[in-house]
Backbone bond lengths (Angstrom), bond angles and torsions (degrees), N, CA, C in turn:
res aa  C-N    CA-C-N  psi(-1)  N-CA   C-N-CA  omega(-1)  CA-C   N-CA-C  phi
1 X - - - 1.459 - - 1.528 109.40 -
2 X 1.305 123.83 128.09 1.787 133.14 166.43 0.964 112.17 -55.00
3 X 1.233 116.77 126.30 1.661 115.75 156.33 1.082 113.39 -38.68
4 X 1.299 125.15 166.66 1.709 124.51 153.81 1.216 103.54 -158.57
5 X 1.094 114.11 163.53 1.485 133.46 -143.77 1.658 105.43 -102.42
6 X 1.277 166.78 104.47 1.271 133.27 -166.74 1.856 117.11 -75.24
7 X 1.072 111.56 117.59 1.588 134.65 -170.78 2.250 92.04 -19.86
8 X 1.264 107.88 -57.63 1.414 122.99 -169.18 1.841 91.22 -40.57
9 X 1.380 123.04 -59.73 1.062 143.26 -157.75 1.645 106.24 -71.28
10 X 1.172 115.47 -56.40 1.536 124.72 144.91 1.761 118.63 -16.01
11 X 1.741 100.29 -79.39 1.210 103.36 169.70 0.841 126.99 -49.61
12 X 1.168 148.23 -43.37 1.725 167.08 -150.36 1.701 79.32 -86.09
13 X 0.746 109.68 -94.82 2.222 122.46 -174.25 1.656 95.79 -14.82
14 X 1.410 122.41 -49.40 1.191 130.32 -153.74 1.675 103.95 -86.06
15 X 1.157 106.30 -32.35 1.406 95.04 -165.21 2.041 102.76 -110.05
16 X 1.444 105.77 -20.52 1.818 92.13 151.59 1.388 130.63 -78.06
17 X 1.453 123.46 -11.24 1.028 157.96 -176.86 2.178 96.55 -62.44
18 X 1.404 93.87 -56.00 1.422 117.57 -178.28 1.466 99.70 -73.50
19 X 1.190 129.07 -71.26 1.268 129.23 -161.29 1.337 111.73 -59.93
20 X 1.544 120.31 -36.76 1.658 117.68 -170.81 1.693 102.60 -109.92
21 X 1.054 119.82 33.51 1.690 136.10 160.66 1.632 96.81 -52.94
22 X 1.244 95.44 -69.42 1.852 94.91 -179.45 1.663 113.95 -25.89
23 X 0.902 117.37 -36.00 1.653 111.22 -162.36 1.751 109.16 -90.91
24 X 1.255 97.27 -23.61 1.525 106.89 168.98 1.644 136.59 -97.82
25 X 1.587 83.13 -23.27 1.642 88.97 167.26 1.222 151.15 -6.58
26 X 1.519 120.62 -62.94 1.414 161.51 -171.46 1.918 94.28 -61.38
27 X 1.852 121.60 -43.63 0.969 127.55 179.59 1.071 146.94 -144.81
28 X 1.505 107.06 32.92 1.382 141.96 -138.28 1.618 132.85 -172.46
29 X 1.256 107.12 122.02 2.033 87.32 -157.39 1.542 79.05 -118.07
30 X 1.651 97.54 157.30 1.602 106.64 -160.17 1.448 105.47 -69.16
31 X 1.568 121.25 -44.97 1.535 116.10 167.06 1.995 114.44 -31.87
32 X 0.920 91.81 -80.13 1.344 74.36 -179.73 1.479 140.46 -48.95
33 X 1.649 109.63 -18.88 1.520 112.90 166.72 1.559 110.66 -80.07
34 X 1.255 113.54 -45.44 1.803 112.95 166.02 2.083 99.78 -45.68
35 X 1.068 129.94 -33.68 1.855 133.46 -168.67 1.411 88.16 -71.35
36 X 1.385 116.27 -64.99 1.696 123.04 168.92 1.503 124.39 -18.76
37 X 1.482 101.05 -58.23 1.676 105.62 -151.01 2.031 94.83 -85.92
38 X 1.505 83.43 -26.52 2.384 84.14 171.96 1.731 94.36 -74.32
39 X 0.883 121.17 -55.01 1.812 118.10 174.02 1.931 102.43 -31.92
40 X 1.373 105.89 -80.44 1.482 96.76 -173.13 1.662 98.09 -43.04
41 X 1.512 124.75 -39.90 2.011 89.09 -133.73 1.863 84.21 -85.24
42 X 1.568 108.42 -12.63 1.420 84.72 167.72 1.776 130.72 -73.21
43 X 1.421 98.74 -36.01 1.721 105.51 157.30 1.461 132.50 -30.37
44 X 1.604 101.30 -40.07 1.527 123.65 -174.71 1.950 102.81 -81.61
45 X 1.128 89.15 -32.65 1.967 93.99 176.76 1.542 107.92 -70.88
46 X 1.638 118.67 -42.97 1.322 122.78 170.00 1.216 121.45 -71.49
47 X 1.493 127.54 -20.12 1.287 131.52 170.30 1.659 108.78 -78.51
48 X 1.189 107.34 -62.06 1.149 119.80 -178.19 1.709 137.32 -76.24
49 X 1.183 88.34 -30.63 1.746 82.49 -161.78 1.267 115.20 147.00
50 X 1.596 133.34 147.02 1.334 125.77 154.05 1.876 128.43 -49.05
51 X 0.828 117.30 112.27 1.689 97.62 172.57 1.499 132.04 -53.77
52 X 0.864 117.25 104.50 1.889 110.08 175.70 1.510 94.94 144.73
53 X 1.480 111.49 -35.64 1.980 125.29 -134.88 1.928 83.04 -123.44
54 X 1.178 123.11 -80.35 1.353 109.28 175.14 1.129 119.09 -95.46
55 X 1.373 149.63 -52.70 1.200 138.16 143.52 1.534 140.29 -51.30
56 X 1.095 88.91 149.45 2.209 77.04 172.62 1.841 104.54 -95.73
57 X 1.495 84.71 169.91 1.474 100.43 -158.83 1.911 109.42 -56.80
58 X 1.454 100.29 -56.95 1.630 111.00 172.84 1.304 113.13 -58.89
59 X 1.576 132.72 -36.66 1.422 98.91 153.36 1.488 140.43 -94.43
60 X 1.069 113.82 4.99 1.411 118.21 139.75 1.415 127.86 -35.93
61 X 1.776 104.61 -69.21 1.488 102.61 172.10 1.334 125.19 -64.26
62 X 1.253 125.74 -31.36 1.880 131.64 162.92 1.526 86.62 -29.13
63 X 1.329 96.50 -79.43 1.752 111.32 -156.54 1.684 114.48 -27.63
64 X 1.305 101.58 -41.50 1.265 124.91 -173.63 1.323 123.35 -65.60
65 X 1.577 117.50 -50.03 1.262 154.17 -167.90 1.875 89.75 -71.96
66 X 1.220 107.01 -45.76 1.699 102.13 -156.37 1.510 92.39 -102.23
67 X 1.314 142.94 -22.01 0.977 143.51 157.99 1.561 110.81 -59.51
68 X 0.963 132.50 -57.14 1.476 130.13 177.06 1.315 118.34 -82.64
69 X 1.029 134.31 -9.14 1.590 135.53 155.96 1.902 110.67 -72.00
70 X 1.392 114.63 -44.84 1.482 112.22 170.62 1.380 109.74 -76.52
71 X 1.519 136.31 -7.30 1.203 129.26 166.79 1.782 110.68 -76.71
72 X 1.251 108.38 -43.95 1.682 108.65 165.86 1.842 116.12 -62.07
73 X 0.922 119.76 -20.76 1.507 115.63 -172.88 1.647 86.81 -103.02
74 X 1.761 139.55 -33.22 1.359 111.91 171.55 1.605 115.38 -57.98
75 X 1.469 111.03 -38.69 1.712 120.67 -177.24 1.552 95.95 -64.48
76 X 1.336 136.28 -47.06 1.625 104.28 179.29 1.475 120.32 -87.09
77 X 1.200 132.56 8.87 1.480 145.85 -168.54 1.791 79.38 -81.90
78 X 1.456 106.78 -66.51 1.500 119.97 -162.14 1.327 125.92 -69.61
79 X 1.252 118.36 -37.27 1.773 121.16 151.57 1.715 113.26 -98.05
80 X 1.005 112.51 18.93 1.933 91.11 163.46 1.677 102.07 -105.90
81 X 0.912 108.71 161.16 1.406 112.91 -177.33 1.798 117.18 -87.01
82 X 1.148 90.93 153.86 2.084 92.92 -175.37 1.413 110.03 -52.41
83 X 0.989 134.04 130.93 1.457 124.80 130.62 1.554 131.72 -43.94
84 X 1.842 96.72 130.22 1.403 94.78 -169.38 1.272 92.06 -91.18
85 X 1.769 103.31 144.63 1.697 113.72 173.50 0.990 107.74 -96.65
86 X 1.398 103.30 150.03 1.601 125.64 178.39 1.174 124.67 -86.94
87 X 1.317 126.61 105.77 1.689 132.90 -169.88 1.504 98.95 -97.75
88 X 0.999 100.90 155.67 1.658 118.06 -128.29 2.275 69.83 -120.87
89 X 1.340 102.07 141.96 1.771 108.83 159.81 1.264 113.19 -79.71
90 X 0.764 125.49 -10.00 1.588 128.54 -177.04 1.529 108.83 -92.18
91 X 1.290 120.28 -24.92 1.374 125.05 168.92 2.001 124.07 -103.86
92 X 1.198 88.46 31.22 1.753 122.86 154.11 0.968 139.90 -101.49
């Protein structure tokens, strides 16, 4: 039997996917972060469980939600550039 994804969970992927484009823009095209966020929620099925059958549906999507929100903040940690710190004259 295929995994499958539940459609709700889909949508959800698809439409933060859209909304937080802005933050990735610069190095990152939204297709491939929508390819991303089906990557995690299938990760979360292999980590976790089927949805419906071993897990329930709402924590599934948690799982999902917080899994793919720290996957967008690892992608800008890793292509935005450092901040330069400010050394202070007094600590010379």
């Amino acid at each position: 039997m295929p995994l499958s994804i539940p459609k709700e969970v889909l949508g959800w992927i698809s439409n933060h996917s859209r909304k937080n484009y802005w933050r990735v823009a610069s190095f990152y095209e939204v297709d491939d972060l929508i390819q991303d966020g089906i990557i995690k929620a299938y990760e979360v099925i292999n980590r976790y469980g089927v949805p419906g059958l071993e897990i329930d549906r709402p924590h599934y999507m948690a799982l999902v939600k917080t899994s793919f929100n720290n996957h967008i903040v690892d992608l800008l940690r890793k292509y935005t550039p450092e901040k330069i710190s400010v050394v202070s004259l007094r600590s010379l």
